[in-house]
C-alpha positions in Angstrom: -20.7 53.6 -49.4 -20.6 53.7 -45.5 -22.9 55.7 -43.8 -21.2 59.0 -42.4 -19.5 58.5 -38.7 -20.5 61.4 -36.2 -18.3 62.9 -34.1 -20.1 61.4 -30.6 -19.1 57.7 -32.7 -15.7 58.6 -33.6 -14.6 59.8 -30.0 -16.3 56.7 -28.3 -14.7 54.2 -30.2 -11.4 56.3 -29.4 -12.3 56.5 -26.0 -13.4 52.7 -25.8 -10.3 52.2 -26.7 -8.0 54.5 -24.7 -9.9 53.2 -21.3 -8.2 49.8 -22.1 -4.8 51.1 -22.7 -4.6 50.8 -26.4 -2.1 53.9 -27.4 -3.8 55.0 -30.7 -3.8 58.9 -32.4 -6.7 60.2 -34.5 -5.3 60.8 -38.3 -7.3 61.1 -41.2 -10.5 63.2 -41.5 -11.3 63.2 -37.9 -7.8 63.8 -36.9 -7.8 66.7 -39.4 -11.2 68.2 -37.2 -9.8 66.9 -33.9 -6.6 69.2 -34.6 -9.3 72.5 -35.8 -11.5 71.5 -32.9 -14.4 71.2 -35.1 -16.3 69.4 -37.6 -15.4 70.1 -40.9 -17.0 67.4 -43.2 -18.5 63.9 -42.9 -16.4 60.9 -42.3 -17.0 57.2 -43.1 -14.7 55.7 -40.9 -12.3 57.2 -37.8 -8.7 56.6 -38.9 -6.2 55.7 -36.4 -2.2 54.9 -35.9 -2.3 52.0 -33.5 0.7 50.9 -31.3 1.8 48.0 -32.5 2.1 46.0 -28.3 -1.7 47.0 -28.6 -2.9 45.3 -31.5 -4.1 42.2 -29.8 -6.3 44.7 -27.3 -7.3 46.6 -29.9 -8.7 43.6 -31.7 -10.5 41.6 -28.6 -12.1 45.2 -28.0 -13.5 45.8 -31.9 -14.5 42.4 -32.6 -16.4 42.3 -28.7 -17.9 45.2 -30.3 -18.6 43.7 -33.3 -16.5 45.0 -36.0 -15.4 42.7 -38.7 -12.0 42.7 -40.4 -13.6 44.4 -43.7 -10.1 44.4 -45.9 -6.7 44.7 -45.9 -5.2 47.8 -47.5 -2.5 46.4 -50.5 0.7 48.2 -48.4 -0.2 45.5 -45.5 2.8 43.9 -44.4 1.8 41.4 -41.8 3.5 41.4 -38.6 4.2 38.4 -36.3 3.1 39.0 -32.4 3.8 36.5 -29.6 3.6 34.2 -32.3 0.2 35.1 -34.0 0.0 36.5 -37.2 -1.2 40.1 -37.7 -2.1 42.3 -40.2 -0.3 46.3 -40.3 -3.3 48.2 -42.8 -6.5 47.3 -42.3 -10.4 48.2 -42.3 -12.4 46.7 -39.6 -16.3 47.3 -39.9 -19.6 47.0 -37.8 -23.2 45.8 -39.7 -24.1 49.3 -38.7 -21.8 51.2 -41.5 -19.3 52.4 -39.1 -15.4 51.7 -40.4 -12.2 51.8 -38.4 -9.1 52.3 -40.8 -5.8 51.1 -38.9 -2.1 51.7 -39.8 0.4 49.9 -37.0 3.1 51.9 -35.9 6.1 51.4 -33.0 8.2 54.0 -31.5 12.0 53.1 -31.1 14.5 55.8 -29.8 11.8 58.3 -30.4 11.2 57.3 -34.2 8.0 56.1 -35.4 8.2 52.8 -37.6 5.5 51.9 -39.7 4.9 48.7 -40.4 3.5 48.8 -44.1 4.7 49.2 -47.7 4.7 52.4 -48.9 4.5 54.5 -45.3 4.6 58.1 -45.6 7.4 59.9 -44.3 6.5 61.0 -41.2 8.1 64.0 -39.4 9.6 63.5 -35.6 6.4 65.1 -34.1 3.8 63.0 -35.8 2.2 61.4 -32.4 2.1 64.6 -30.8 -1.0 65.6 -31.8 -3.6 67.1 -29.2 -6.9 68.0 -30.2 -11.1 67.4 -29.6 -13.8 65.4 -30.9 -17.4 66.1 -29.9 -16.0 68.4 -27.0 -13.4 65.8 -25.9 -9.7 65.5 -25.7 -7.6 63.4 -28.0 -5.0 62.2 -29.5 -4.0 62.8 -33.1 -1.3 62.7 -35.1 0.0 66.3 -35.4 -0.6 68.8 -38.1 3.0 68.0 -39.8 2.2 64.2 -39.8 -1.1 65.1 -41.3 0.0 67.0 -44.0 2.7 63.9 -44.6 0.1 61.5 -44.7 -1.9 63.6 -47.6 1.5 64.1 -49.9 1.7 61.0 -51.2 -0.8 60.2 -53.4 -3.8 61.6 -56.2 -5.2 63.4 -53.4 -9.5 63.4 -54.1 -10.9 66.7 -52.8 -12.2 66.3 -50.1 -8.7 65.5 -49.1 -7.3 68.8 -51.0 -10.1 70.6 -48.7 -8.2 69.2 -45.8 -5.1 70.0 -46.4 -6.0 73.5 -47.2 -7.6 74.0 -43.4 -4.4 72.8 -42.1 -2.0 74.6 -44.1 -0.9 78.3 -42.1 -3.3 81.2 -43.2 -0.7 84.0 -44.6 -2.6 87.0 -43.7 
């Protein structure tokens, strides 16, 4: 197993990122803390929605950093950009443990298309997401999208613990 991903890793690989333009929303276990504003758990790996006309930056920026394409999920659908071929579900990982866990997404007419098998159904508000990692600001997909993402499958618990902190307290 991967060694656990702090929050001041997480948010610099975000912000690494988002410096170079690459339009990409926390989801996942830190986008589930970035929403609560706090650390919840430990994470193995920062999960991200990444624009599909960013893909290529993202790439040049993880492998400069030297992350390794680790897998490709089995709901990958590879797309075709400017004539390369790319893959849409993917873990990229550094000899130092640390995992990024990408799912390529588009926005047409307001919509966001997902670009492998399988994607979850994903509520009109799902990159709306604000929120904070190790004191910073964010992007995330929003609490709706999160609780999408986690409907879907044999959730483990760890995952059920998730869902619970975002589900509205009725008290």
């Amino acid at each position: 197993m991967a060694e656990a991903m702090t929050a001041e890793q997480a948010v610099t690989l975000y912000e690494l990122l988002d410096a170079r333009g690459v339009r990409c929303w926390v989801m996942g276990g830190w986008g589930v803390d970035a929403l609560l504003g706090r650390v919840t758990r430990e994470h193995k790996d920062l999960d991200l929605l990444v624009h599909r006309a960013d893909l290529a930056t993202y790439a040049d920026i993880v492998r400069r950093g030297g992350f390794d394409r680790k897998l490709e999920w089995s709901e990958n659908r590879p797309l075709e950009i400017d004539g390369v071929r790319c893959d849409s579900a993917f873990v990229d990982a550094h000899r130092d443990g640390r995992e990024i866990d990408v799912h390529v997404v588009d926005v047409h007419h307001g919509e966001v298309v997902q670009f492998h098998d399988g994607p979850w159904p994903l509520p009109t508000d799902a990159l709306s997401g604000r929120g904070t990692l190790a004191g910073r600001a964010v992007r995330c997909v929003s609490r709706a999208a999160q609780l999408a993402m986690h409907s879907c499958y044999d959730l483990p618990e760890k995952h059920r613990a998730d869902v619970r902190l975002l589900q509205p307290r009725l008290d």
